[in-house]
N, C-alpha and C positions, 0 to 999 in steps of 0.2 A: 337900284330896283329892289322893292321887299320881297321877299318871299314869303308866301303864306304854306305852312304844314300842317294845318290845323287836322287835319286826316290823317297824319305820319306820328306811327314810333319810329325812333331812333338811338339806337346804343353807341355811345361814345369809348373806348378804352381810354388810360391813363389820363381819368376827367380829375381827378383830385386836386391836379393844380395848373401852370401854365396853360398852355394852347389848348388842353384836354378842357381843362374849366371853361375858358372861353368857349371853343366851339361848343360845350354843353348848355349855358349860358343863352346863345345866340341862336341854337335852335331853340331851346324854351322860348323864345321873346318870339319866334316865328308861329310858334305855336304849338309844336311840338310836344307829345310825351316823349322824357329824353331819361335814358336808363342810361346813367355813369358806372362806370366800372375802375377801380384801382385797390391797389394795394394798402393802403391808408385808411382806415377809418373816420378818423377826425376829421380831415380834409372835404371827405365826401359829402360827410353830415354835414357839416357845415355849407356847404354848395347846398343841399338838397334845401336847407331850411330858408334858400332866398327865393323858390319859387317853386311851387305846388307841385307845377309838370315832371320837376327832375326825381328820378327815385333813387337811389345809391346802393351799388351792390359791390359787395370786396370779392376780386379778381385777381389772380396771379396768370394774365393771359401763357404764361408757358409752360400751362397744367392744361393738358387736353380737355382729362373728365371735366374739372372743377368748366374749363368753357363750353364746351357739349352741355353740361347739365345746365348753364345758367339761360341759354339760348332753349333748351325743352321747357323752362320754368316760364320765362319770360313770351316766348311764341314768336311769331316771325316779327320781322322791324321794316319797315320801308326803305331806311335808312342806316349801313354801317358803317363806322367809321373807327378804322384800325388806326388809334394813336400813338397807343403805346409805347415809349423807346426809352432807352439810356444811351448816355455817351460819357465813353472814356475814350485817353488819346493816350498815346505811347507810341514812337518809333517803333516800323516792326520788328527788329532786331529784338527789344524787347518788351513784346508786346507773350505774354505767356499762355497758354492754352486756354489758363482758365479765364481771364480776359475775353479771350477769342471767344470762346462759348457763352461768356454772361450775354454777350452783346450779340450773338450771330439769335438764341435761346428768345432774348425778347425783342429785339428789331424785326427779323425776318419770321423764324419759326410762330414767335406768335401772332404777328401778322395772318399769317398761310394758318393758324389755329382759329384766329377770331374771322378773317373770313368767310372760312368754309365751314363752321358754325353755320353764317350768317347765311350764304347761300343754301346748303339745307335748307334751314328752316324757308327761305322764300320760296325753293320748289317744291316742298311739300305743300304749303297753302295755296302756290301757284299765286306767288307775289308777282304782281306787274301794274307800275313801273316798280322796280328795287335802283339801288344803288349800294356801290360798294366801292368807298372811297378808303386809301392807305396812306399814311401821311410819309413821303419820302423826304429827301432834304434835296440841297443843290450839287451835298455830298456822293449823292447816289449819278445824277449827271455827268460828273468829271472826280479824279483824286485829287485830293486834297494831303498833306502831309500830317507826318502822325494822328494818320485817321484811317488805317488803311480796314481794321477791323471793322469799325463805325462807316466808314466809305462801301465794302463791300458787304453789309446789310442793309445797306440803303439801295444800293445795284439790286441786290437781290429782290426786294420789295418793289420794284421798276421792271423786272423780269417777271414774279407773280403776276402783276396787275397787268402788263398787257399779253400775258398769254392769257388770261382769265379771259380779260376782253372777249381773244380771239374763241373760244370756246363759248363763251353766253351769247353771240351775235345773233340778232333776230328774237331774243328769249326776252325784251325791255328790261332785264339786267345791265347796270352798266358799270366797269369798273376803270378806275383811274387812279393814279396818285398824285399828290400835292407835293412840291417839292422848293421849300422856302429854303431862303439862307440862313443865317443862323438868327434866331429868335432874340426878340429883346423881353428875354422872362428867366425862370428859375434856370434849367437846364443852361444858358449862356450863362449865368452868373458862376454855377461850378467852374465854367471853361476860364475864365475872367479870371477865378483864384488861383488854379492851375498857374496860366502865364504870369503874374502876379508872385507867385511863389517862386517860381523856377528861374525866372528873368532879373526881377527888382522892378517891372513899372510898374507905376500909378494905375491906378483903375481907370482912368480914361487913358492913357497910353495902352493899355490893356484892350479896350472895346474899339478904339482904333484897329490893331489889328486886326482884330476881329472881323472890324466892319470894312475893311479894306479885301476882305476874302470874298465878298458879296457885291454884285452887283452895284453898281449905284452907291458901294460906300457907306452903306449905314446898316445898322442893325432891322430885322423886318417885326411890325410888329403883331403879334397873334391875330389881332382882329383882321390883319388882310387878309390872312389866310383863312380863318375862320368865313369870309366873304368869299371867296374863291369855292369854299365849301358847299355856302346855301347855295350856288349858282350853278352849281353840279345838279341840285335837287330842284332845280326852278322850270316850270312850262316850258318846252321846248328845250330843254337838255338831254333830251332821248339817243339824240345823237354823236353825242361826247362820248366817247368811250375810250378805254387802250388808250390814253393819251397821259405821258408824265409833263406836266403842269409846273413850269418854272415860276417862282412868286419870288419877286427880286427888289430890288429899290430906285429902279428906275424912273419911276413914276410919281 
């Protein structure tokens, strides 16, 4: 079913490449003005120049001011959507503070930054409908091995969104996380050379693992979840809220 935005801005985080570019991508084709945010410039630009709607703006979602200020600039959005994330993996034996804090700093912290940006600015304008969508994993669901930092910012991001929920009920804010396996785009490929490096297998003996940790066996790939996305923002989604959203390969 399409969805039409043609009324809706929408802010993306970490649009600069994989899943972020997609779902920036996919709400421009819905109709959407769609404000991408990352860290990269090249990246951006380049996205921005394949369709009018998108505008690029560089973001270090785990800089308060710098998101405060881009959300006063920009004004409220219909639509947020907290992408942004990294993953490293290390046993936790040794997995090092500063590890812990790259990954706790942009998974969660800027999540709970780019959020509540987002929300501000909707209750100031007295936005309704809003949404407020956080991209989790399947990691955040269950643990997973040497992931235990990356596993517990994804918890974390699963804990924000449905207490959020519980706080905007009744307000046509609605918030939710998306919670795929692991992706077949940039961010799997680091993991791919990891095991690859540390193991000796092949790249496809490599993405087997991988896709044996997921549902169904295979790798998931961004446009489903980027669907899962517009379907949040679609007529008669009012009522989805508080809900972590498993996106698997069963289907």
């Amino acid at each position: 079913m399409r969805v039409e935005l043609s009324e809706s801005s929408v802010l993306v985080t970490g649009g600069g490449s994989g899943l972020g570019r997609v779902l920036a991508t996919d709400f421009a084709v819905a109709g959407a003005r769609v404000h991408v945010c990352g860290r990269r410039e090249a990246p951006l630009a380049a996205l921005a120049a394949t369709d009018s709607r998108i505008t690029p703006h560089l973001l270090d979602v785990t800089d308060e001011a710098a998101t405060d200020a881009l959300f006063a600039a920009i004004g409220p959005q219909q639509v947020v959507i907290a992408n942004a994330g990294i993953a490293e993996s290390a046993p936790l034996h040794a997995t090092d503070s500063a590890m812990w804090n790259r990954i706790i700093a942009t998974n969660l912290t800027g999540c709970f930054l780019t959020l509540r940006a987002g929300l501000r600015a909707m209750r100031d304008a007295g936005t309704s409908p809003g949404r407020l969508i956080a991209i989790s994993s399947i990691m955040g669901l269950a643990g997973y091995r040497y992931a235990s930092a990356y596993s517990a910012s994804k918890h974390g991001v699963i804990g924000l969104v449905t207490s959020l929920a519980a706080e905007l009920e009744g307000s046509g804010i609605t918030a939710n996380a998306l919670c795929p396996g692991y992706l077949d785009g940039e961010m799997t490929e680091r993991s791919l050379a990891t095991i690859m490096a540390k193991t000796g297998k092949s790249r496809d003996e490599a993405v087997a693992v991988l896709a044996s940790m997921s549902p169904g066996g295979r790798l998931i790939r961004p446009q489903e979840v980027s669907a899962a996305a517009l379907q949040l923002c679609a007529e008669g989604s009012q009522h989805v809220t508080g809900r972590a959203i498993s996106i698997n390969a069963e289907t």
